[in-house]
C-alpha positions in Angstrom: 17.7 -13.3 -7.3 15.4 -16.3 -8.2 11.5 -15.7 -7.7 8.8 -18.7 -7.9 5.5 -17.3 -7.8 2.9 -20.1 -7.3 -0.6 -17.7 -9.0 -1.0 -16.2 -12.1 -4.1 -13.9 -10.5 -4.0 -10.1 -10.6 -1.5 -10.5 -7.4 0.8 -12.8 -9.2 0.9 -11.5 -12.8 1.3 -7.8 -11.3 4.1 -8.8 -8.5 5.6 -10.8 -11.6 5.8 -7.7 -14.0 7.0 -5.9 -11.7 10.1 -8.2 -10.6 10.9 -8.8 -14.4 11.2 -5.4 -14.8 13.8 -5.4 -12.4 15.6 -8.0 -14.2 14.7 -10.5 -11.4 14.6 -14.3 -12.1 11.2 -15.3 -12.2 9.5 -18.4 -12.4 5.2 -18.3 -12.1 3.1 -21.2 -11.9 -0.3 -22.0 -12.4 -3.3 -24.5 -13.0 -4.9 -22.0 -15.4 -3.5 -22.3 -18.7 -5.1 -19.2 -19.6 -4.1 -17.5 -16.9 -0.2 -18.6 -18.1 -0.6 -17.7 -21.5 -1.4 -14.1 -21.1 1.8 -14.4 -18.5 3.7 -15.7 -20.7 2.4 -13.2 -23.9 3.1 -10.1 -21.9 6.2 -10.4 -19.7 9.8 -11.9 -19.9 9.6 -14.6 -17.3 9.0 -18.7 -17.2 5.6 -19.8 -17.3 4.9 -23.4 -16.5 0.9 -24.8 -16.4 0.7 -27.0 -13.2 -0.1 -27.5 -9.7 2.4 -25.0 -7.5 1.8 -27.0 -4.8 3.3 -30.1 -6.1 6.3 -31.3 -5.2 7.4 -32.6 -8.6 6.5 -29.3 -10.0 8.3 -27.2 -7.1 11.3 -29.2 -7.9 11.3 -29.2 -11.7 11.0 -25.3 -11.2 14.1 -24.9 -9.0 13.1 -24.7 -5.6 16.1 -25.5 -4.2 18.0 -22.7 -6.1 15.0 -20.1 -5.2 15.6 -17.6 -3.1 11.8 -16.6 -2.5 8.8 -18.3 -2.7 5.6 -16.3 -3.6 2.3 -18.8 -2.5 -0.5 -16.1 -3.9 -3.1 -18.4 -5.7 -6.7 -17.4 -4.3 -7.2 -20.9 -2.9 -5.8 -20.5 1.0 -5.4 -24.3 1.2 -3.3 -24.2 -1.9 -0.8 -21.6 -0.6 -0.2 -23.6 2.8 0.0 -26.6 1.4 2.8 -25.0 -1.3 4.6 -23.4 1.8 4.5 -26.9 3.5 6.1 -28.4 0.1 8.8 -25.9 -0.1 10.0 -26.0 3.6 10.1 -29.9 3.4 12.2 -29.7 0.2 13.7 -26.7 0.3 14.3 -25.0 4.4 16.0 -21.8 3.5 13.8 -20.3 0.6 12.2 -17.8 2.1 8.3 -18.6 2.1 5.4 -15.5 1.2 1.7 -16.8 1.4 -1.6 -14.8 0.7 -4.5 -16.0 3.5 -7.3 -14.1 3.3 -10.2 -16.0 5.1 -10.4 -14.7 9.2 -10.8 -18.3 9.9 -6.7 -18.4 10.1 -6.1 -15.3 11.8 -5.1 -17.0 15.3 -3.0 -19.5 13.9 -0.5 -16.6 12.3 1.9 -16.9 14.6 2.4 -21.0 14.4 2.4 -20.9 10.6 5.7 -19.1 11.0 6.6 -20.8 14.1 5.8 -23.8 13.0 5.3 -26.0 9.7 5.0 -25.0 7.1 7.6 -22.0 8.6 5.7 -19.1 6.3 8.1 -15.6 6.7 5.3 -13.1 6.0 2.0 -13.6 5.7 0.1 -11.8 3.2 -3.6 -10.8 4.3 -4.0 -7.5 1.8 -7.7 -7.3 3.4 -6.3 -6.6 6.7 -4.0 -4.0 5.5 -6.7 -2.2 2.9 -9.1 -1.9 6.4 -6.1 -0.6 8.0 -5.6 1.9 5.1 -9.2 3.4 5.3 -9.3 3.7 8.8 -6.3 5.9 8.5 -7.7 7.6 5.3 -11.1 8.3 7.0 -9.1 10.8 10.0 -7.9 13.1 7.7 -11.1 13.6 4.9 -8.5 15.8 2.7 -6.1 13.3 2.0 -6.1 10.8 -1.0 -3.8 8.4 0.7 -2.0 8.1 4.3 0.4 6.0 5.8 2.9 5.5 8.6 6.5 4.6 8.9 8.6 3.6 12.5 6.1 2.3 14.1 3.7 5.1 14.0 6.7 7.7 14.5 6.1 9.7 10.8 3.4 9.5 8.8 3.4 10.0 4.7 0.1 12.0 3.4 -1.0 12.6 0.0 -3.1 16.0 -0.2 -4.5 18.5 -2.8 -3.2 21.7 -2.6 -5.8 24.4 -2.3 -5.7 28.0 -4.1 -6.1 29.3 -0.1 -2.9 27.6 0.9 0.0 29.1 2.2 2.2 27.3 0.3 0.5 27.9 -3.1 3.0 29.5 -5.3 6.1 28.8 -3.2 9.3 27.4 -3.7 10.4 24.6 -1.6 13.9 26.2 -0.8 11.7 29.3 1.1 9.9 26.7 3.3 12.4 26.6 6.3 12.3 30.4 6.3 8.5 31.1 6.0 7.1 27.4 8.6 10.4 26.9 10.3 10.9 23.2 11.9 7.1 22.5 11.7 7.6 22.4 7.8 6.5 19.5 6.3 8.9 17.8 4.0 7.6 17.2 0.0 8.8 13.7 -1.2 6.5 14.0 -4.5 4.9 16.8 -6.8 2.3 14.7 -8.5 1.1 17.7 -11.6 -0.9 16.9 -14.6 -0.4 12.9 -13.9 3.4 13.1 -13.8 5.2 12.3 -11.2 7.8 15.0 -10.0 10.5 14.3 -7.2 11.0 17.5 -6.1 14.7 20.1 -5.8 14.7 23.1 -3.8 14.1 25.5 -6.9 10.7 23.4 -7.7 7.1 25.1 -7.1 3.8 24.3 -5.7 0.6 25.2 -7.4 -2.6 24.6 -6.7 -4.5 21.3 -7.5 -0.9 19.7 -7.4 -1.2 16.7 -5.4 1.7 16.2 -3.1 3.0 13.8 -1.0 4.7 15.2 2.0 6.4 13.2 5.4 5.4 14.7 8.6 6.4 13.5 12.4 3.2 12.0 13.8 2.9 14.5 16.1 3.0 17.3 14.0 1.1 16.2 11.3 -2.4 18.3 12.8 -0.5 21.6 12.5 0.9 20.8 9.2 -2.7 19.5 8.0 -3.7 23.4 8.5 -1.2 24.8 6.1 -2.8 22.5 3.6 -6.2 24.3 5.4 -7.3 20.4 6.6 -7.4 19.4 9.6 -8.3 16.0 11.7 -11.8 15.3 12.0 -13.3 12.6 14.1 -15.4 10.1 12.3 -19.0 9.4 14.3 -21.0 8.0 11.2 -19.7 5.7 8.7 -21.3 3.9 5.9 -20.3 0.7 4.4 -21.4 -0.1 0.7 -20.7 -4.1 0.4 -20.4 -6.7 3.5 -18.4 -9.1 2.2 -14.6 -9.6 4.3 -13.4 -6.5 3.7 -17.0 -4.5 4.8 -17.0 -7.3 7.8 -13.7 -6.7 8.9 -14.1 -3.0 8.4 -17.4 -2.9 10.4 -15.8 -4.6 13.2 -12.9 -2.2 13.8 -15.4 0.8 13.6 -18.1 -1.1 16.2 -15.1 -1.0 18.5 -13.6 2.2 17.8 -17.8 3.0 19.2 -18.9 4.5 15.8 -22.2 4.2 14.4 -21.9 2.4 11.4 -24.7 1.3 8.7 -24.0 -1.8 6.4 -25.9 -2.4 2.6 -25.3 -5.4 1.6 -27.0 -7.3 -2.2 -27.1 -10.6 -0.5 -30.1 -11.7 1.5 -28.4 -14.4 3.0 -25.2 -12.5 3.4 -27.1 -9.7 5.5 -28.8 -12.0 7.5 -25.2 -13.4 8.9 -24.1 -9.8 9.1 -27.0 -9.5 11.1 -26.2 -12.2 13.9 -22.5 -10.8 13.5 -22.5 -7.2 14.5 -23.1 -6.3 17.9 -24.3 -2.4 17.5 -23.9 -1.9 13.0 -27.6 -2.0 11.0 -27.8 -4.1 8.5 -29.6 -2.9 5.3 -30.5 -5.0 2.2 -30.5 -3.4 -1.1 -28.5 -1.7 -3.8 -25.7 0.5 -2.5 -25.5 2.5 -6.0 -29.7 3.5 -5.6 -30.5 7.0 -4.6 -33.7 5.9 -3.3 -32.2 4.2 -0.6 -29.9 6.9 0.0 -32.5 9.3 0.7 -35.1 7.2 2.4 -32.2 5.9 4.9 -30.6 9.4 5.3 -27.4 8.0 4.1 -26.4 11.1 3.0 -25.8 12.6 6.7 -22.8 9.9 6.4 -19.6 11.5 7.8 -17.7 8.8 5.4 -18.8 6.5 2.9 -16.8 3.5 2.1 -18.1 1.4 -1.1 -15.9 -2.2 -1.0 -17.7 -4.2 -2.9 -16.3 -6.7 -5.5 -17.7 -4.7 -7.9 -15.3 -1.4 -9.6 -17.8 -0.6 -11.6 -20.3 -0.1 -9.0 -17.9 1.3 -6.2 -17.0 4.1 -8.7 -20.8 4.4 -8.9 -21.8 5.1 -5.4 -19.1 8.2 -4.4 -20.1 9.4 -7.3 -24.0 9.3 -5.8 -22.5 10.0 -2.1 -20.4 13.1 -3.4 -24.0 14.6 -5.6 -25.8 14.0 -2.3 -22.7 15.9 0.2 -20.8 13.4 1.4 -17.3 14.5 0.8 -15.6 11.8 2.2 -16.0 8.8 0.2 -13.3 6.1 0.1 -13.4 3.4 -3.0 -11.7 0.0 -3.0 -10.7 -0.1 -7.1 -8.8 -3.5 -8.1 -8.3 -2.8 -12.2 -5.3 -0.6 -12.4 -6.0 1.3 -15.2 -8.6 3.0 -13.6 -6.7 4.8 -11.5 -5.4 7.6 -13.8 -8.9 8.6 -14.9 -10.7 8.5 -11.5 -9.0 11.8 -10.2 -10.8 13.7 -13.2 -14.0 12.4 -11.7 -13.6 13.6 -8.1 -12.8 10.3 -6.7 -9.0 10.2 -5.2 -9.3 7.8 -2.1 -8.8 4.8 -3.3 -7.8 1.6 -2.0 -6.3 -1.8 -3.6 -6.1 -5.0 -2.0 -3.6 -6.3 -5.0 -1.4 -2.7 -4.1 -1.5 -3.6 -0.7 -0.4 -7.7 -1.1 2.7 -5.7 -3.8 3.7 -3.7 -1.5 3.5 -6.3 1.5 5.6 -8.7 -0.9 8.3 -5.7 -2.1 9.4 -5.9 1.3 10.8 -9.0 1.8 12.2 -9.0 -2.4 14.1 -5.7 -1.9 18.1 -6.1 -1.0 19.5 -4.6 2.2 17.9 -4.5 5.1 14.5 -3.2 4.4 11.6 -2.3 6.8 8.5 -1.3 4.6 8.2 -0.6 1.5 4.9 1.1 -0.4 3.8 1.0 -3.1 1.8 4.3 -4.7 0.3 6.2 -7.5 -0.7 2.9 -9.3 3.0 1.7 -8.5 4.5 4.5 -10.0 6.5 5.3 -7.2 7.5 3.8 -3.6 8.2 5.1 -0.3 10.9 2.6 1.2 12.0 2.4 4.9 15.6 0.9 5.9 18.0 0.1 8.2 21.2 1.8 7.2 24.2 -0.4 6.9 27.7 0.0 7.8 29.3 -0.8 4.6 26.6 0.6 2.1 27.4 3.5 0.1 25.2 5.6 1.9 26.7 6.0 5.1 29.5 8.3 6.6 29.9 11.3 4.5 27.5 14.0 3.4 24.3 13.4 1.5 25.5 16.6 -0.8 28.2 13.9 -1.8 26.0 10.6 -2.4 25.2 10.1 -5.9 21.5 9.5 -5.4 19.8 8.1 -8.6 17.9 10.7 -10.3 13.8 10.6 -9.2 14.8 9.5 -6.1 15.6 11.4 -2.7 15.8 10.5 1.2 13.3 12.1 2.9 13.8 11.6 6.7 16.7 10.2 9.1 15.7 8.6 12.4 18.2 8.2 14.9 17.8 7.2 18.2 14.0 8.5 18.9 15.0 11.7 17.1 13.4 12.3 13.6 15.1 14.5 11.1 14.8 16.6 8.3 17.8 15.8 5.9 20.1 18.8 4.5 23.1 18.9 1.8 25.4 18.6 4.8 23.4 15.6 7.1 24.9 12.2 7.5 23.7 9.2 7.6 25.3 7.0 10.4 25.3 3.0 10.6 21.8 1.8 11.9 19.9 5.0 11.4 16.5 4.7 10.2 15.8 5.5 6.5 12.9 6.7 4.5 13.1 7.5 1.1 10.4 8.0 -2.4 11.8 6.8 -5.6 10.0 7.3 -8.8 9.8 3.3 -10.8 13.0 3.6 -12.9 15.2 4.7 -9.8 14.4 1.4 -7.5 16.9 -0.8 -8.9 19.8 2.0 -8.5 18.2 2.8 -5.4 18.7 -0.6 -3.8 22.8 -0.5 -4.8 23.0 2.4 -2.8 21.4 0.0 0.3 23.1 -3.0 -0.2 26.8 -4.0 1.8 29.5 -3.2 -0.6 31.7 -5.7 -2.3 35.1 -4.7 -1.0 33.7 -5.4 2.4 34.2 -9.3 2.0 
């Protein structure tokens, strides 16, 4: 498979590194010659210093050969006006293009009716305020999500000492919760990632990730000793488009929400914005404001500024004052293994989010979603299953699944299930499995249509 990747930003050099490492051909492109030589010092793919979105350049790099093409430079303009090169000169490349600004939310569906003829559209803004609304229901969880159209639902918890489950195998489970068991996909313990056998324990402070039918997921929250809790206060620590976009969704979801914002000028357009939010101007990180504002009686706090360093600050602050819900948007990726041994485990990433919207549309067979998690580390991946792919028609006891991964749930016709040794997997059944990194590739063979079907 052949990759341009018109960017060499923390989207681009990340989604890059992570194709090469799949053996993918890659090709990135960039203005920034900086930006390309740290590319081109650290991973095995073809650097070349340019314009992406000129057509001189597009050609020289192989459009016509290219299979995808990855438009994720922070200039909007620039990635339409790349997609608009590649579909005149190239029709069947299939075209990916970051837009950010809300400016160009209405015109979504033209852009991939219409030229330029964009496939997905990448807004990883949109999808990180989707992520904390989801993360603020359920203030025990580090990280939730949602597969079949809202059908199951993946959650990543802490286990408590208190928990029922503490101590227990996962071949008792059926016995001791019956159908309402929840089903573990990942055994995160001591930062390594565990994909789990029937002989493997829980013990407290292990994080695990678990699938769960929607519906079920508020019983299963109370063996975990969580439960759903309904959000009437939020705070929002930066108003730039994520804290805009966030405020928005929670004025109309009726909750009372409280912006800070640094930037005079930045409040007072908040200001004419929002319909119902206050608007505050000062330092989200200063305990003084804090306590003067009684910030602290906060049911959430959500700090999404531009800023790591200061996000990290202020749920640090919010947790010493009692908020225990805090939510951090961290872009630098090697913060994320030291953050947990500070307290702070809800994080969200706009450059995780635009991965795992692109990993989608790069994966072979037919692939619905795919997420990224644990600093990429591992993936939850949702399929169609195929006919004539290896995974079909016979027993799961007697597919070779590639070791660190394992299918976690089978949805057929409206029905969700729990896989066993002796389910099968039937053509057109819906798929959801976890694999750790180093099982993707293999993971994908087991996907794809065999050759002796041609």
């Amino acid at each position: 498979m052949k990759i341009i990747i018109v960017g060499a930003g923390e989207v681009g050099y990340n989604i890059a590194s992570r194709l090469a490492s799949e053996n993918k051909q890659v090709i990135v492109i960039d203005k920034d010659p900086d930006a390309i030589r740290r590319l081109s010092e650290g991973l095995d793919v073809q650097a070349i210093s340019a314009s992406g979105s000129s057509p001189k350049v597009l050609i020289d790099a192989g459009i016509n050969e290219a299979d995808i093409l990855l438009a994720v430079t922070d200039s909007d303009e620039t990635n339409l006006v790349t997609c608009l090169m590649a579909d005149l000169l190239s029709p069947t490349t299939k075209k990916l293009a970051r837009i950010r600004h809300s400016d160009f939310d209405s015109y979504y569906e033209r852009f991939k009716k219409e030229n330029p003829h964009i496939d997905t559209i990448i807004n990883p803004e949109i999808e990180v305020v989707n992520t904390i609304r989801k993360l603020m229901l359920v203030p025990g969880a580090v990280d939730v999500g949602d597969f079949a159209d809202g059908q199951v639902k993946y959650v990543g918890i802490r286990l408590d000492d208190h928990s029922p489950m503490a101590g227990m195998k996962l071949v008792d489970f059926p016995s001791k919760f019956g159908e309402d068991r929840p089903l573990i996909a990942a055994i995160i313990r001591k930062n390594e990632v565990i994909v789990p056998t029937g002989n493997n324990k829980i013990e407290p402070n292990d994080l695990i990730y678990f699938v769960s039918e929607a519906q079920k997921l508020e019983k299963i929250l109370t063996l975990f000793g969580k439960k759903i809790i309904p959000i009437q206060r939020a705070l929002i620590i930066g108003g730039g488009r994520i804290g805009e976009r966030l405020a928005e969704q929670l004025e109309a979801d009726s909750i009372k929400t409280k912006i800070i914002e640094s930037d005079i000028d930045r409040c007072h357009y908040l200001s004419k914005k929002m319909e119902h939010a206050v608007v505050l101007h000062g330092d989200g990180s200063d305990q003084k404001l804090f306590q003067e504002e009684n910030l602290c009686l906060s049911d959430v706090v959500v700090s999404v500024t531009n800023d790591d360093e200061t996000n990290i600050l202020v749920s640090l602050l919010a947790k010493n004052l009692g908020v225990e819900n805090t939510i951090s948007r961290i872009s630098k990726s090697n913060y994320f293994p030291l953050l947990a041994t500070i307290g702070i485990e809800k994080i969200v990433s706009p450059r995780l989010s635009a991965v795992s919207s692109i990993l989608k549309d790069v994966r072979k067979g037919k692939v619905l979603s795919d997420i990224s998690i644990l600093g990429e580390r591992g993936e939850f991946i949702e399929a169609i299953a195929l006919e004539t792919s290896e995974i079909t028609d016979q027993p799961l006891r007697k597919i070779s699944f590639p070791k660190g991964a394992i299918l976690v749930c089978i949805i057929r016709d409206g029905q969700i299930m729990i896989p066993a040794g002796d389910s099968v997997v039937r053509p057109n059944d819906r798929i959801i499995m976890f694999a750790v990194k180093n099982a993707v590739k293999k993971l994908e063979k087991l996907l794809t249509v065999k050759l002796d079907f041609f």
